[in-house]
C-alpha positions in Angstrom: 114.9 50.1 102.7 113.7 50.8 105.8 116.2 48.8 108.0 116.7 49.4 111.7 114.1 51.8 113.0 113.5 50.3 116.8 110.7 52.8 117.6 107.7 51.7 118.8 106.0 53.8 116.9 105.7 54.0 113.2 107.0 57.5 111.9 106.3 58.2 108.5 109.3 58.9 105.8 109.0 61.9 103.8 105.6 63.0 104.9 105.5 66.2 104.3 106.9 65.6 100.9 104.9 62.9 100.2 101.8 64.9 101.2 102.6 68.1 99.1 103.3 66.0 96.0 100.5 63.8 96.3 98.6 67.3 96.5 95.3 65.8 97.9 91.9 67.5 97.2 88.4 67.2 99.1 86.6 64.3 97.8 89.4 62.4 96.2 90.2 59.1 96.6 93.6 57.4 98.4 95.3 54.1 98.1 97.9 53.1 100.1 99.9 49.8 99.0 101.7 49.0 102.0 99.6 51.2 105.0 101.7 50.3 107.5 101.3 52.0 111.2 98.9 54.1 108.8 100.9 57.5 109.0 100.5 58.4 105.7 97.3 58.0 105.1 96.4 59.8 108.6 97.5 62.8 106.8 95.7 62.6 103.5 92.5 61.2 105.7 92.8 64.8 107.2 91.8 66.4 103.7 90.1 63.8 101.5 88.6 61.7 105.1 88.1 58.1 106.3 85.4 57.3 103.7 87.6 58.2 100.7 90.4 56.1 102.0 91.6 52.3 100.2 94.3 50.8 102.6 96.1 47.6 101.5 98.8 45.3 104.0 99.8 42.3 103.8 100.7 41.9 107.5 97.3 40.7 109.7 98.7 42.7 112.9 98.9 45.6 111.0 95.4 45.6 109.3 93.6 44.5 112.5 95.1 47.8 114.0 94.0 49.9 110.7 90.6 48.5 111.2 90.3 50.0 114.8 91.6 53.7 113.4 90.1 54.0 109.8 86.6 52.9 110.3 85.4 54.1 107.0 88.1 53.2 104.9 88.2 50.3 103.0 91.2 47.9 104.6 92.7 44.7 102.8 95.0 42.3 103.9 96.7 41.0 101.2 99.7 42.1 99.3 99.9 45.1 97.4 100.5 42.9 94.1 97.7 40.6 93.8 95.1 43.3 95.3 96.5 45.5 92.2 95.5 43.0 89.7 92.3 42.6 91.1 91.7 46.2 91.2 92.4 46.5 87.4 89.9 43.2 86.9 87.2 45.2 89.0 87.8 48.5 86.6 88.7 50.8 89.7 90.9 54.3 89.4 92.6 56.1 92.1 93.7 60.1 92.3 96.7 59.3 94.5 98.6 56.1 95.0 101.3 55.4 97.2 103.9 52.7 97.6 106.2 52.9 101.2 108.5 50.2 100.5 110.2 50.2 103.8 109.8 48.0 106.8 107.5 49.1 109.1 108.0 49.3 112.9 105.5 46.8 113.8 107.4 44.3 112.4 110.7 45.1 113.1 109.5 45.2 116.7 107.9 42.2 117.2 110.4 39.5 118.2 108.6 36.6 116.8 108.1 38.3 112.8 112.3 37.8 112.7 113.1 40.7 111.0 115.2 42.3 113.6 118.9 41.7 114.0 119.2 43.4 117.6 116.2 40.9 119.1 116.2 36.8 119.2 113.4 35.5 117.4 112.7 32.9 114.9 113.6 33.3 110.8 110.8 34.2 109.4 110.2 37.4 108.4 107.3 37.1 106.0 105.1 40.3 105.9 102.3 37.7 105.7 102.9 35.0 108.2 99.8 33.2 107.7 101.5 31.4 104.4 104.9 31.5 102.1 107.9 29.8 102.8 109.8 31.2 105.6 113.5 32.1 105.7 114.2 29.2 107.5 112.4 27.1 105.2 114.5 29.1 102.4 118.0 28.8 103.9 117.4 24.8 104.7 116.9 24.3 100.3 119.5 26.7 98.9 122.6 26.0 97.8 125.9 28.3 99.6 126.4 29.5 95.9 122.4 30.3 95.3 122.7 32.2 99.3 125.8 34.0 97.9 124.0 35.1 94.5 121.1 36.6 96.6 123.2 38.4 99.1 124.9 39.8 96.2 122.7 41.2 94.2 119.8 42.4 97.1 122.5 42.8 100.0 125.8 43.9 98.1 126.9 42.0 100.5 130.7 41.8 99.9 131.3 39.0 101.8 128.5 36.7 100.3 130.1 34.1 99.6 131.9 33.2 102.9 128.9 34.1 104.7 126.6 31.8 102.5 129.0 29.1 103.2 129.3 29.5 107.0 125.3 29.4 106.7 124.5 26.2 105.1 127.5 24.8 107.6 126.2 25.9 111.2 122.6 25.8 110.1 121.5 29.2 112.5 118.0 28.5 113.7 117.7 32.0 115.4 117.8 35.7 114.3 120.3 36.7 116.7 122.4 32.9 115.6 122.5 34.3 112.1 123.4 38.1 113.3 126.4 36.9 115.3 127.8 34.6 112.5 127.7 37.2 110.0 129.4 39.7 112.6 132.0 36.5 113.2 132.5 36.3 109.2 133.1 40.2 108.8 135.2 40.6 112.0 137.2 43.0 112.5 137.4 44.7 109.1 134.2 45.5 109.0 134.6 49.5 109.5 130.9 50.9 109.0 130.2 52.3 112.7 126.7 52.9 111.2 125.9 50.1 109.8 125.4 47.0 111.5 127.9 44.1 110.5 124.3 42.2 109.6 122.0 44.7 108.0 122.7 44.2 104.5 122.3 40.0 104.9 119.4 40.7 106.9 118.0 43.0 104.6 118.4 41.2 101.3 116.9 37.7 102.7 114.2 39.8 103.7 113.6 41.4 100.2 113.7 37.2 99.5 111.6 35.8 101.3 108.8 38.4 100.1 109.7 38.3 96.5 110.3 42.3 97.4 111.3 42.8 93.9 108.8 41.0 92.0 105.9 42.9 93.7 107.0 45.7 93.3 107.7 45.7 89.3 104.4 43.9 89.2 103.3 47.8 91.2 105.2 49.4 88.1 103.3 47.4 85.8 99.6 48.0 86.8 99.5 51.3 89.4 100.1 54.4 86.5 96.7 52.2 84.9 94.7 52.7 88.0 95.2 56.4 88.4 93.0 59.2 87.5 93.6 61.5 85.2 95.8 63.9 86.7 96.0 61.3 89.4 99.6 60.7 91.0 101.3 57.6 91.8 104.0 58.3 94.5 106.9 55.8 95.2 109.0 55.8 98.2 112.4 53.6 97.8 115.0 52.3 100.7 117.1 50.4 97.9 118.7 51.2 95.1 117.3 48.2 93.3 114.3 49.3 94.0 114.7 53.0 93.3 116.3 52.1 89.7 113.3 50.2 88.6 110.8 52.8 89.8 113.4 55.5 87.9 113.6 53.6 84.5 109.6 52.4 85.1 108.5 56.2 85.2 111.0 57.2 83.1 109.8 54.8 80.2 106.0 56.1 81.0 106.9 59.8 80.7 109.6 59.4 77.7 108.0 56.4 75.7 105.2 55.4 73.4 102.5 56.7 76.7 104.6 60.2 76.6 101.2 61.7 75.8 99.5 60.0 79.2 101.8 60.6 81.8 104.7 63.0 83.2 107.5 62.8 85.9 106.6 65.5 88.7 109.9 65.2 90.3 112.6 64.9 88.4 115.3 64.2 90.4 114.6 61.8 93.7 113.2 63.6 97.3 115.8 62.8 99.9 115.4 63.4 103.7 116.2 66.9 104.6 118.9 67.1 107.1 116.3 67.6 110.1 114.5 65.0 108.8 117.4 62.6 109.2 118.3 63.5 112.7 114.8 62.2 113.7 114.8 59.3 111.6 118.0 57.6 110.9 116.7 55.3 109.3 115.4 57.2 106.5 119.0 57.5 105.3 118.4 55.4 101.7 114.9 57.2 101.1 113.5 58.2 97.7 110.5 60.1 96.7 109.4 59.6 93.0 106.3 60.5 91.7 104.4 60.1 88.6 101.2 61.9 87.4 98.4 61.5 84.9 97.6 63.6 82.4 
């Protein structure tokens, strides 16, 4: 997942990758999951335009800045899940799908969305902070041993347990509170000079809080239905949670009982080039899969 990228600008993961496996054709139809700063589908708006484009985020910032750009496009604010299930209700197919599952800038940036580790704000970080609990609200119910299960098992956090109980006993009411008491709990042995002592906490209360996991194999479930055929579905990881279930997901698709319908086009994961890491760090964890129609 996308984790510390403090541009102000959202820069796109794997775009030309993205964009070459996606293949887009005039007059084909695009939608994004999880638009974003709207990078991605800038450069498939370039071949298929505006008017072709279906753009789906759950964060209200985010779409009231899509509405300004894409005119044409159809925009939703909502998250990817639900607006899935409605699609299949409303008998809609897609050529190309995509799914960025990383954090975009605009979030990470704004002080007040709590996301970022670097910046005081409150604990929120809801992608849709008009409703859902918020991490606050989370941390004030949980047990130390259900905080230490959950840093586990979306964090690999290795020291879950002592941070979960350092939590629930100095109660942190700010972003940079809980950033500094993790740091305190890791000390001195933390050794990863490119990590952050905090970015794997921060990361899996984030995944949390927006039931990360749950949308996404609810995405698995009901995407490869609303393609074309010969439409792709493209799926761009930051976890390798995440990028397992996309890999056994596809994998079941092309190999299973619906062997006949679909086909892997990748077969091993697209990784950042080199280049591509040295102007976004952050892209470290990316995957590319992607999955086509026959």
């Amino acid at each position: 997942m996308n984790s510390n990228n403090q541009s102000t600008e959202h820069l796109p993961v794997l775009l030309p990758e993205t964009v070459r496996l996606l293949a887009p054709r005039p007059g084909e139809n695009y939608l994004d999951l999880t638009t974003g700063g709207g990078g991605h589908a800038r450069a498939i708006a370039a071949v298929v335009g505006q008017q072709n484009l279906t753009l789906i985020d759950a964060d209200p910032l985010a779409v009231s800045n899509l509405k300004q750009e894409f005119a044409a496009a159809k925009i939703y604010n909502n998250n990817f899940a639900d607006q899935l299930r409605q699609f299949k209700d409303q008998g809609l197919a897609f050529d190309m799908i995509l799914a960025d599952l990383g954090l975009s800038s605009l979030q990470l940036n704004a002080k007040d969305r709590g996301f970022s580790f670097r910046t005081d704000g409150p604990l929120d970080m809801r992608f849709d902070n008009r409703q859902g609990d918020t991490l606050a609200d989370l941390l004030e119910r949980a047990s130390a041993v259900e905080l230490a299960t959950i840093l586990k098992d979306y964090g690999q956090e290795q020291a879950a347990e002592r941070i979960a109980v350092r939590i629930k006993s100095q109660r942190p009411q700010t972003t940079l509170e809980l950033a500094r008491l993790i740091s305190e709990v890791k000390g001195k042995h933390f050794r990863n000079r490119r990590l952050h002592p905090a970015t794997k906490s921060f990361m899996a209360f984030r995944i949390w809080t927006n039931d990360e996991l749950g949308q996404l194999r609810t995405l698995l479930a009901t995407a490869p239905e609303l393609l074309q055929p010969r439409g792709r579905l493209a799926v761009i990881s930051f976890h390798s949670l995440e990028d397992r279930l996309v890999k056994h997901a596809f994998k079941d698709l092309a190999d299973g009982e619906y062997s006949s319908a679909y086909f892997i086009k990748n077969k091993k994961p697209i990784i950042p080039s080199t280049d591509s890491l040295a102007a976004h760090p952050q892209a470290r964890s990316a995957k590319l899969r992607v999955l086509q129609r026959l």
